[in-house]
VMD Tcl script that draws the C-alpha trace (Angstrom):
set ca {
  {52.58 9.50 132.95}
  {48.72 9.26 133.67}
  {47.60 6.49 135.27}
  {45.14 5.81 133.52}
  {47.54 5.02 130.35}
  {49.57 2.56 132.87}
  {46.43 0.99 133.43}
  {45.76 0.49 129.77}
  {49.43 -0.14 129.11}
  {49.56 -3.04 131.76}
  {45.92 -4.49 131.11}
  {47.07 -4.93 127.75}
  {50.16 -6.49 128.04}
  {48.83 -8.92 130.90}
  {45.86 -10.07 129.10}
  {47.72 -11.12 125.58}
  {50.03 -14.11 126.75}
  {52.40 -13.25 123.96}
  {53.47 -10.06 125.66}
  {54.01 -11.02 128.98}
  {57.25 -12.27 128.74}
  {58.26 -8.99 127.25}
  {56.97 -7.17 129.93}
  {59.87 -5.79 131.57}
  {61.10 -5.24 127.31}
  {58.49 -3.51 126.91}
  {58.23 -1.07 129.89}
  {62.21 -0.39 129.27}
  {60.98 1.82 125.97}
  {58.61 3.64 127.71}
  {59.70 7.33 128.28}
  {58.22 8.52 132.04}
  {58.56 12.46 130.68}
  {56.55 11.99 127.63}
  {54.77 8.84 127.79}
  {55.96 7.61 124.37}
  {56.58 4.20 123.10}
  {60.32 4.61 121.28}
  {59.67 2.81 118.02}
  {63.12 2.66 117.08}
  {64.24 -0.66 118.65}
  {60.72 -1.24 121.03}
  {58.97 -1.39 117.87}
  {61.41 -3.88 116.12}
  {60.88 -5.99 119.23}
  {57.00 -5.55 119.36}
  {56.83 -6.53 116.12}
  {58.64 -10.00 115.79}
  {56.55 -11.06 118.87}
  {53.74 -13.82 117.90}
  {50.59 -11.53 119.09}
  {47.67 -9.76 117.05}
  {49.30 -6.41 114.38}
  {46.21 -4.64 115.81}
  {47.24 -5.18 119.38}
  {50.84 -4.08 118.28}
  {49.59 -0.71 116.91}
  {48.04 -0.11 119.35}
  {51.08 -0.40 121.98}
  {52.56 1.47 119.85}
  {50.27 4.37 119.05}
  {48.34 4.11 122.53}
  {51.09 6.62 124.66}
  {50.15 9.58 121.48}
  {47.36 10.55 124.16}
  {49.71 11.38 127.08}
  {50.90 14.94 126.83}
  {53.16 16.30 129.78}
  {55.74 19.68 129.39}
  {58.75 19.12 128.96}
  {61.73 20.93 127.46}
  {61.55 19.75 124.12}
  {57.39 19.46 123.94}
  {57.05 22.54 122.30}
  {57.55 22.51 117.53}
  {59.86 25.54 118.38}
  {62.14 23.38 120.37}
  {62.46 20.64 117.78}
  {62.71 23.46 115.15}
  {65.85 24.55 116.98}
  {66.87 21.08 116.70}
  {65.91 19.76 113.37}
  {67.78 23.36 111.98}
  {71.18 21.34 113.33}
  {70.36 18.40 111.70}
  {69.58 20.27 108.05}
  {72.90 22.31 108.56}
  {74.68 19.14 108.84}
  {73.10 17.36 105.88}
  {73.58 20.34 103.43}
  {77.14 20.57 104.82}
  {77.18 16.78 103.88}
  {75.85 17.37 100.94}
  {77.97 20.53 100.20}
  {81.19 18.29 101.11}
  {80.66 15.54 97.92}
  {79.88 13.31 100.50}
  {76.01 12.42 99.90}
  {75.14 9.44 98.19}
  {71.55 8.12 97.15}
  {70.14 6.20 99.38}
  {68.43 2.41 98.68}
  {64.64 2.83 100.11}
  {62.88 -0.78 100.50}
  {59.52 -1.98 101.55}
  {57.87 -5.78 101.35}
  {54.29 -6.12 101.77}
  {53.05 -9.62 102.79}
  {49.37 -10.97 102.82}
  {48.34 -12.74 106.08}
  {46.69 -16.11 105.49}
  {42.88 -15.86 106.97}
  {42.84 -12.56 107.12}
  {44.18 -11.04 103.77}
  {45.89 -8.79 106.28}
  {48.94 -6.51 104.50}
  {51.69 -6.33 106.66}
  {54.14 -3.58 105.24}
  {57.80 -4.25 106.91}
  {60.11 -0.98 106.36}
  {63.84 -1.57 108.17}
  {62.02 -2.28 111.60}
  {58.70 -0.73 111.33}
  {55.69 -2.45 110.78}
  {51.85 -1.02 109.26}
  {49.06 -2.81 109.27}
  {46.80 -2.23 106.00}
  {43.03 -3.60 105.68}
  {39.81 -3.45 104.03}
  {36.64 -2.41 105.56}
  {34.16 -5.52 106.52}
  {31.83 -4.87 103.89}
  {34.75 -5.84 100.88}
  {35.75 -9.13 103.08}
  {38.37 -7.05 105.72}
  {38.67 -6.49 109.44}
  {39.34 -2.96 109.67}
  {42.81 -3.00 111.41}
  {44.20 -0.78 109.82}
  {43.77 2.02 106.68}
  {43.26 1.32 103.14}
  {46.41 1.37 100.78}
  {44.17 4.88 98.98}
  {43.86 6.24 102.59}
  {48.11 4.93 103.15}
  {48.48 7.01 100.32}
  {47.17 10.19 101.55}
  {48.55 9.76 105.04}
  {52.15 9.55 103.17}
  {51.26 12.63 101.50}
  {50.04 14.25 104.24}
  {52.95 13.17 106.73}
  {55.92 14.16 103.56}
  {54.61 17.88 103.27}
  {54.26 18.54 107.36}
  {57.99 17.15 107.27}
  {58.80 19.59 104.62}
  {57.13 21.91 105.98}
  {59.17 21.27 109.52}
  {62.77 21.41 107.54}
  {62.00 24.59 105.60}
  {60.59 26.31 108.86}
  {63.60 24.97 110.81}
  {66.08 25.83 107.52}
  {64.36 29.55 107.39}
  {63.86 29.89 110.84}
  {60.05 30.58 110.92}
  {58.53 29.66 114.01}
  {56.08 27.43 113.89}
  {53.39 26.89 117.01}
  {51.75 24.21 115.44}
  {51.10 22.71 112.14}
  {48.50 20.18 110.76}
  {47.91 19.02 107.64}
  {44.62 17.93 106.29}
  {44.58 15.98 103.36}
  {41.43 14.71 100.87}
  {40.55 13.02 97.83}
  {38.31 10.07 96.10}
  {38.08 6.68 94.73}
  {35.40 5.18 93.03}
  {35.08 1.79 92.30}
  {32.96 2.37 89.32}
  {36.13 3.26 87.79}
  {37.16 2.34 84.55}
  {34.15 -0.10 84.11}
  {31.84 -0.09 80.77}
  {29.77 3.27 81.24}
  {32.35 5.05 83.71}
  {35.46 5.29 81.50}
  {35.98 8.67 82.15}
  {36.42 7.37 85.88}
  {39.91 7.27 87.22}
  {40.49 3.67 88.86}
  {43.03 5.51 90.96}
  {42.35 8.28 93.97}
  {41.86 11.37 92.36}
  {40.72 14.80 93.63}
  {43.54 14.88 96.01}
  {44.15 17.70 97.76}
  {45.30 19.01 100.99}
  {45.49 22.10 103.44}
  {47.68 23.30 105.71}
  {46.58 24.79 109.15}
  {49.82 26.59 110.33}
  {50.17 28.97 113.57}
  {53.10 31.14 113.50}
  {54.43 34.85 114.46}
  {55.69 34.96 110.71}
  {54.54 37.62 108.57}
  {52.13 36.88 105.64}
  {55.32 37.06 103.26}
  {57.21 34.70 105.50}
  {54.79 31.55 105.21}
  {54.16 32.04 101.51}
  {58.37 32.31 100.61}
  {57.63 28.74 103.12}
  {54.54 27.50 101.66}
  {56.05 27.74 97.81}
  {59.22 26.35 99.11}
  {57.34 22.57 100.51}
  {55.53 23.20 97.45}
  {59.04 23.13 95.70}
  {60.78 20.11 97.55}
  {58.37 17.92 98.76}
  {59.16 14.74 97.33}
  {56.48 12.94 97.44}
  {53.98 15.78 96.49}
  {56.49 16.12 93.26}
  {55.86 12.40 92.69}
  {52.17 12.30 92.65}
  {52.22 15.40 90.30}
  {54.97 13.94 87.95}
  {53.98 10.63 85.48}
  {56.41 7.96 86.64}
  {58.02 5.30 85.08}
  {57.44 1.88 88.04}
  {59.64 -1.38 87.06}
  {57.96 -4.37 87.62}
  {58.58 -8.44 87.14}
  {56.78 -11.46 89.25}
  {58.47 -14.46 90.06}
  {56.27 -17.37 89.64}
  {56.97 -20.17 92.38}
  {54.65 -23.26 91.69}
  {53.30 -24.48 95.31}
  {53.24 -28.17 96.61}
  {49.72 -27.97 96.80}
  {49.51 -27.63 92.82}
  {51.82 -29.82 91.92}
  {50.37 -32.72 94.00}
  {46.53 -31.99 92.26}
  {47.98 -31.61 89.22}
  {49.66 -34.73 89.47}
  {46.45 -36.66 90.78}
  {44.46 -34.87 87.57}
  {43.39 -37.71 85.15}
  {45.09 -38.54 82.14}
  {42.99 -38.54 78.54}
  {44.18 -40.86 75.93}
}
mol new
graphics top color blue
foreach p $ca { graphics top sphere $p radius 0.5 }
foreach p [lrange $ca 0 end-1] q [lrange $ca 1 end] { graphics top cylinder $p $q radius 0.2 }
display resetview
């Protein structure tokens, strides 16, 4: 690991008071080889502590500047593996034994701040507005969420139908784009979409494949990406709100006058 991200690492955790008594917690789910900060249970722990989100992400997210080789650094490596772990689900699948699967997330606004915290299982994302429309700029938009999500589902399609077809893959980005105006849907700018629009994205791949091999791969993540499929398909979204009426109102209302 460089020292200079032990440096950062430790400066960080000894100037937030919350952290220090996780210390030794929180050097336990630091990998030496690869410098990464395991999110599976680290994360879980990071994030019931009492300190800032910001200074949580960035725990997190701070070790994705530390590269070292290793055996398993390279996307050919973790192609290898990730084709064992698609065999085994379509052999799942192929069995009778797949069932769906119950996906949750709960969103909570931060009093002061406005501040979303989204909780999935034991993850945590911080999103924000920009100072100039009242936010602090922790963390991305829910438009700009939106286009990481996209962006992250088709690399991880792309990454099971590389691993499923065995194209090798050197590295893979994806870029993705689009707009929102917040003229939209006012008097004058009906024809404006109050929702991002213009989305789309592009896919920097190296590989050894032949031109025929990536575009059999490229119509296939075109084909199974789920949430690509979503954004291009009208949905049908359930909703209800359950109205709880706080102290605070019920004491005013109660000290409201009275007009005979």
């Amino acid at each position: 690991m460089p020292c200079t991200l032990l440096w950062g690492v430790s400066s960080v955790v000894l100037a937030e008071p919350a952290l220090q008594p996780m210390a030794g917690t929180l050097w336990r789910y630091i990998d030496i080889r690869n410098a990464s900060l395991f999110a599976v249970h680290g994360a879980a722990k990071l994030g019931r502590c009492k300190c800032p989100p910001a200074l949580v992400l960035n725990l997190i997210f701070l070790s994705s500047f530390a590269k070292e080789s290793d055996t398993m650094s390279t996307l050919n490596h973790y192609l290898s593996e990730k084709r064992s772990a698609v065999l085994a689900r379509e052999a799942n699948i192929d069995a009778g034994h797949a069932a769906p699967v119950a996906l949750q997330a709960k969103v909570s606004a931060e009093g002061r701040s406005g501040v979303r915290r989204i909780r999935i299982r034991d993850h945590q994302i911080i999103s924000d507005s920009p100072p100039d429309f009242a936010g602090y700029n922790l963390g991305p938009s829910s438009p700009e969420l939106q286009l990481g999500v996209l962006g992250s589902c088709v690399t991880h399609i792309f990454l099971i139908q590389a691993a499923q077809r065995q194209v090798p893959v050197d590295s893979l980005e994806v870029e993705v784009s689009g707009k929102i105006d917040a003229r939209g849907g006012r008097p004058g700018y009906e024809d404006i979409p109050i929702y991002p629009h213009d989305i789309g994205y592009t896919v920097h791949l190296s590989s050894p494949a032949s031109a025929e091999e990536v575009k059999a791969l490229f119509e296939a993540v075109e084909k199974t990406c789920p949430i690509l499929n979503l954004l291009k398909n009208p949905q049908q979204i359930r909703a209800e709100i359950r109205h709880t009426a706080s102290v605070h109102n019920v004491v005013a209302r109660a000290e409201e006058p009275t007009l005979v």
